[in-house]
VEXMARGU-809421 format. One line per field, with one value per residue: residue number from 1; residue in one letter; x, y, z of N, C-alpha, C, CB in turn. Coordinates in Angstrom, 1 decimal. Glycine has a CB too. Example, Ala and Ser with C-alpha at 12.3 -4.5 7.8 and 13.67 -1.06 7.14 Angstrom:
// VEXMARGU-809421
num = 1, 2
residu = A, S
npx = 13.2, 12.8
npy = -5.7, -2.2
npz = 7.8, 7.1
capx = 12.3, 13.7
capy = -4.5, -1.1
capz = 7.8, 7.1
cpx = 13.2, 12.9
cpy = -3.3, 0.0
cpz = 7.8, 7.9
cbpx = 11.3, 14.1
cbpy = -4.5, -0.6
cbpz = 9.0, 5.7
***
This chain:
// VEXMARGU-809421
num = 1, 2, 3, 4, 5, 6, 7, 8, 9, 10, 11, 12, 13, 14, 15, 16, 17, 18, 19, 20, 21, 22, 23, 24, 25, 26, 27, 28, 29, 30, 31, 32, 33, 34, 35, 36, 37, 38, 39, 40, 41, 42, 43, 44, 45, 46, 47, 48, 49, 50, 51, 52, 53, 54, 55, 56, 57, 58, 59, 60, 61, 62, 63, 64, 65, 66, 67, 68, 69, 70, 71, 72, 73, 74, 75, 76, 77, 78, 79, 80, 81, 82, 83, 84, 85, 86
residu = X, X, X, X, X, X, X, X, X, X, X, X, X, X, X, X, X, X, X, X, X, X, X, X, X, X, X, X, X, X, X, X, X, X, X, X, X, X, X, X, X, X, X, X, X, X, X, X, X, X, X, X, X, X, X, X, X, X, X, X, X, X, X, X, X, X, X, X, X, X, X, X, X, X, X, X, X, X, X, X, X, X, X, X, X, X
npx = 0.8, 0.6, 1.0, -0.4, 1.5, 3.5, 4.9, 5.4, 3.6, 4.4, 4.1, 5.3, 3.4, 0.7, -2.4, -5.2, -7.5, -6.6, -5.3, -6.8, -7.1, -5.2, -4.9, -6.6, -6.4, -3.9, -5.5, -7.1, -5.2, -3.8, -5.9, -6.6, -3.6, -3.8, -5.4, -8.0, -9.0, -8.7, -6.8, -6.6, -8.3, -10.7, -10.1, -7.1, -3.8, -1.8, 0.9, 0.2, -0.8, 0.6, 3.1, 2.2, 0.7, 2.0, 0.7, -1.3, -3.2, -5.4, -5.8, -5.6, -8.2, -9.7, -9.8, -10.6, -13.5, -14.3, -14.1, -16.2, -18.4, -18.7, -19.1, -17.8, -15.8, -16.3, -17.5, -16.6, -16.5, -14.2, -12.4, -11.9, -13.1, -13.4, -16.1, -17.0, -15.8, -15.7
npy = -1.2, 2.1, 5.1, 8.4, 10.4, 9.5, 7.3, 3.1, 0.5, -2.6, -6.4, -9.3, -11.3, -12.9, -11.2, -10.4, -11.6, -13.8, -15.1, -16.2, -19.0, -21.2, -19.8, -21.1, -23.3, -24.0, -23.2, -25.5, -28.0, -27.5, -28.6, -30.8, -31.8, -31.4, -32.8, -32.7, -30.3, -26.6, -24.5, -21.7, -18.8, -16.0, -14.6, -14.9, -14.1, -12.1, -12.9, -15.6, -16.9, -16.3, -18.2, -20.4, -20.5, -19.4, -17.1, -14.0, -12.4, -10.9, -12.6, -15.2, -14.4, -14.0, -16.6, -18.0, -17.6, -17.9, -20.8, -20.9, -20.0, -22.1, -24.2, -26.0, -25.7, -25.4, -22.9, -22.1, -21.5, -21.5, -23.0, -24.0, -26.3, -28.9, -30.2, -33.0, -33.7, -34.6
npz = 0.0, -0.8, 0.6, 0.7, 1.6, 0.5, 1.8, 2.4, 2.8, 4.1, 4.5, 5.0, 4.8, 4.1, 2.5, 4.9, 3.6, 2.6, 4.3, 5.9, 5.3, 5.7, 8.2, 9.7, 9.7, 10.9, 13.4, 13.6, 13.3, 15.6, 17.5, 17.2, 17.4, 20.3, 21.1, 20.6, 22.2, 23.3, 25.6, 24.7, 24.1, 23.4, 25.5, 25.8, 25.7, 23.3, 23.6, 24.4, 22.4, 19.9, 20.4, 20.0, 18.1, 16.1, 14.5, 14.8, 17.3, 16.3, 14.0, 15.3, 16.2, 13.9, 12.7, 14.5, 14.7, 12.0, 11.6, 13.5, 12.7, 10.3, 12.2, 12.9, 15.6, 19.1, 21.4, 24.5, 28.1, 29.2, 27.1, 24.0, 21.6, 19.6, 18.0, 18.5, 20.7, 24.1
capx = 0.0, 1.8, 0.4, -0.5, 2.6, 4.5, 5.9, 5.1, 3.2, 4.7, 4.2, 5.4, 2.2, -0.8, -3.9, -6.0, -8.5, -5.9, -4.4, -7.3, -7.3, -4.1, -4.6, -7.6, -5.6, -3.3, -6.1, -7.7, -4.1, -3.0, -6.8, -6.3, -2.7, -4.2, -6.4, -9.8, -9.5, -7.2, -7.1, -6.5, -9.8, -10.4, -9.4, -6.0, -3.1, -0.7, 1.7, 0.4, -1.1, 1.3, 3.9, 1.5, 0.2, 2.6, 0.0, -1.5, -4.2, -6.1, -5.7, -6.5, -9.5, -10.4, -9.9, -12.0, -14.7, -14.5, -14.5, -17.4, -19.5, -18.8, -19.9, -16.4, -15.6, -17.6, -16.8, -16.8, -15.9, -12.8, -12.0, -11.9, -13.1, -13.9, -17.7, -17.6, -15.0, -15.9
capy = 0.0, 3.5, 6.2, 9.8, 11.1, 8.1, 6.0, 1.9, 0.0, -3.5, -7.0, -10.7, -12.0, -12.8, -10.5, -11.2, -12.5, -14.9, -15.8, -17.1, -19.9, -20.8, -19.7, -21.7, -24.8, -23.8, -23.8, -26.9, -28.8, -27.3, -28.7, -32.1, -32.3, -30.9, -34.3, -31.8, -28.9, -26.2, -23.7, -20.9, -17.8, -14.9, -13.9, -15.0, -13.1, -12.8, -13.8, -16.9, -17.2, -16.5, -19.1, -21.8, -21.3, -18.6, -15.9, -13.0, -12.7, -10.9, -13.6, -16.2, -13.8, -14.1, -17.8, -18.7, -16.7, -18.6, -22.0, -21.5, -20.4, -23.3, -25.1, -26.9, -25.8, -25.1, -22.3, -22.5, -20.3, -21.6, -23.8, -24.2, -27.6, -29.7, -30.5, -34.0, -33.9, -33.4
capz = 0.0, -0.9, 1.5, 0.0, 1.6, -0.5, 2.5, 2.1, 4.2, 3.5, 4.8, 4.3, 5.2, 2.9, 3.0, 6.0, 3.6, 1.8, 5.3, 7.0, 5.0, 6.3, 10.2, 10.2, 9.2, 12.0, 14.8, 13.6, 13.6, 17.1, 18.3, 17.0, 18.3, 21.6, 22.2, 20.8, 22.8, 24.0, 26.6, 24.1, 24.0, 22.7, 26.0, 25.7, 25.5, 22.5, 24.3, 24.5, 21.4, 19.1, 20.4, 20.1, 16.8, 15.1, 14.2, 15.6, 18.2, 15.3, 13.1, 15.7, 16.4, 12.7, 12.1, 15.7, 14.0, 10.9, 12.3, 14.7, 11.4, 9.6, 12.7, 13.0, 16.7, 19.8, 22.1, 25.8, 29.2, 29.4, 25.9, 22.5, 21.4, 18.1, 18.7, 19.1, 22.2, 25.4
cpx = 0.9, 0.6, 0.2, 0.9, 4.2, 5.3, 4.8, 4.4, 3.4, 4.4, 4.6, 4.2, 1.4, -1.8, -4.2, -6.6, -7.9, -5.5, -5.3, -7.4, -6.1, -3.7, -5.8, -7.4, -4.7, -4.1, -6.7, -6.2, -3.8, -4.5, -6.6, -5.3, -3.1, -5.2, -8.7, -9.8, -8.4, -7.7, -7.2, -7.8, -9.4, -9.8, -8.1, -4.7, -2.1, 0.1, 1.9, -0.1, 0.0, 2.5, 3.4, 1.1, 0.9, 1.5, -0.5, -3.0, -5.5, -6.1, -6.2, -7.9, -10.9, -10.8, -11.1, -13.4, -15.1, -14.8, -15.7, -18.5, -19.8, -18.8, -18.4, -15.7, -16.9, -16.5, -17.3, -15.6, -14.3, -11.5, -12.5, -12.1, -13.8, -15.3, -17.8, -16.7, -15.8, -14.8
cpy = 1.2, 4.4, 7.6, 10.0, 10.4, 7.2, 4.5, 1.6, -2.0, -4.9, -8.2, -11.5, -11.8, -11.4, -10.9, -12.2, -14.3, -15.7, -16.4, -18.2, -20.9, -20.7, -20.7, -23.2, -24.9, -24.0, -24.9, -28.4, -28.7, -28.3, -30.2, -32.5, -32.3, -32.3, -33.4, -30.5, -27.9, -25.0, -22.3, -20.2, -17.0, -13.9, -14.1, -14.3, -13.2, -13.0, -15.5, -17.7, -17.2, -17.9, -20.4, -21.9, -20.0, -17.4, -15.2, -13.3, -12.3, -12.5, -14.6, -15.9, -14.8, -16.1, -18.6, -18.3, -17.5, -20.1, -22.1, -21.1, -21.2, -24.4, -26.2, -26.7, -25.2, -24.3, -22.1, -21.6, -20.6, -22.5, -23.4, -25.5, -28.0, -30.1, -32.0, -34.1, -33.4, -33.8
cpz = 0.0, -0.5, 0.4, 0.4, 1.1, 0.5, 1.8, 3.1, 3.3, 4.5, 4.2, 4.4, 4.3, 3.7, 3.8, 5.5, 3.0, 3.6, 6.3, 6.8, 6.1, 7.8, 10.9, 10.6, 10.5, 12.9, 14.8, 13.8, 14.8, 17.8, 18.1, 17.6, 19.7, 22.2, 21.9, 21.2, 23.0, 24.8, 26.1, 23.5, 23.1, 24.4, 26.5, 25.5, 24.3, 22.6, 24.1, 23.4, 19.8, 19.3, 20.1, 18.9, 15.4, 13.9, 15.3, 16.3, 17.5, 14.6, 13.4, 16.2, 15.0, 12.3, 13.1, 15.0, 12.9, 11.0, 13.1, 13.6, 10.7, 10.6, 13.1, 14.5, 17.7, 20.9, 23.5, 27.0, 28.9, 28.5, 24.9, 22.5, 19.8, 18.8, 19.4, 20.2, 22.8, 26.8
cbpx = -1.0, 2.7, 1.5, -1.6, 2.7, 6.0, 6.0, 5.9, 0.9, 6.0, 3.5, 6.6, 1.7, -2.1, -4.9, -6.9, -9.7, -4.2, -3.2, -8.5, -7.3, -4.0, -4.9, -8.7, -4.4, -2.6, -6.9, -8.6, -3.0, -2.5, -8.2, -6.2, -1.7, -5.1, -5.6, -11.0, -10.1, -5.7, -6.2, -5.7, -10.4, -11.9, -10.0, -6.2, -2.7, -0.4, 1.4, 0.0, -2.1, 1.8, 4.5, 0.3, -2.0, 3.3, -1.2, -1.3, -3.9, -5.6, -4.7, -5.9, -9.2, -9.1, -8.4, -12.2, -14.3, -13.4, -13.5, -17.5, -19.5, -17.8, -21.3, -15.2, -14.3, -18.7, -16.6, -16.6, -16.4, -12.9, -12.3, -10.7, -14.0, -12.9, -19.2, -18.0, -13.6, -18.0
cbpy = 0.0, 4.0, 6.6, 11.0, 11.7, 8.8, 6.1, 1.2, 0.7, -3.2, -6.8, -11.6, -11.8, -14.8, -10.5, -10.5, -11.7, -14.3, -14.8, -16.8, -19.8, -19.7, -17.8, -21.6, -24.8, -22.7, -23.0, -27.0, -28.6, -25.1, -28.0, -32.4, -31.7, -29.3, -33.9, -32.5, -29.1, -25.6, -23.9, -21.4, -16.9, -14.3, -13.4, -15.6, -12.9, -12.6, -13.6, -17.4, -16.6, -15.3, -19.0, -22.1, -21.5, -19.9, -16.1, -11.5, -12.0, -9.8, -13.9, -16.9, -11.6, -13.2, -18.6, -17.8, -15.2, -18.3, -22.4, -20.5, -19.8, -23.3, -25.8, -26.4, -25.3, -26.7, -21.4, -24.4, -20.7, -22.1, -25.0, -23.7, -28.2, -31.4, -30.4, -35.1, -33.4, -33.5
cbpz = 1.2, -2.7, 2.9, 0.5, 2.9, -1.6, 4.8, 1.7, 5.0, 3.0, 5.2, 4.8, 6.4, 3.1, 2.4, 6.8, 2.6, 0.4, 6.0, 7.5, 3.5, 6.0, 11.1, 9.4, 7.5, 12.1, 15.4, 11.8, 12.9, 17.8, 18.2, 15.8, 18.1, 21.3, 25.4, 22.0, 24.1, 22.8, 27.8, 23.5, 25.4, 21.6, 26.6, 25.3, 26.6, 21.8, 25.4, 25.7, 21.4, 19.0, 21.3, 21.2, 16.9, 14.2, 13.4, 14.9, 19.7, 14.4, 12.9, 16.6, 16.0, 11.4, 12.2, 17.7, 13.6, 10.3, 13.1, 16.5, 10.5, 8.6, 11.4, 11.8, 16.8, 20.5, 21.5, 25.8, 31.1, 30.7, 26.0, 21.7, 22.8, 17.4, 17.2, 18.2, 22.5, 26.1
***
């Protein structure tokens, strides 16, 4: 993106919309390795989200969001879970 006053705004990272594909794959792999579930919210910190699944707390905002539309996780006080675990 080149600004009016001509600086860049540059990233290595896909578009958001290209990269949810992508981060979604990432929280469905970490839930599966995880045994179904993981302790990881939206009120998690990025701290502790990025080391676990190497994106941003956006990102894993965007992808939880995406997965719970298409019905593919279930969201809970204190988890994240694939539906049929409990």
């Amino acid at each position: 993106y080149v600004r009016p006053d001509g600086r860049l705004d540059l990233s290595l990272r896909e578009q958001k919309e290209k990269a949810l594909s992508s981060d979604t794959e990432k929280v469905l792999a970490y839930l599966e390795q995880s045994g179904g579930s993981m302790t990881l919210t939206d009120a998690s910190s990025p701290e502790d989200i990025r080391p676990a699944l190497q994106i941003s707390k956006a990102a894993f905002k965007r992808a939880v969001g995406h997965l719970l539309k298409e019905k593919k996780i279930v969201i809970e006080p204190s988890c994240i879970r694939i539906p049929s675990q409990k």
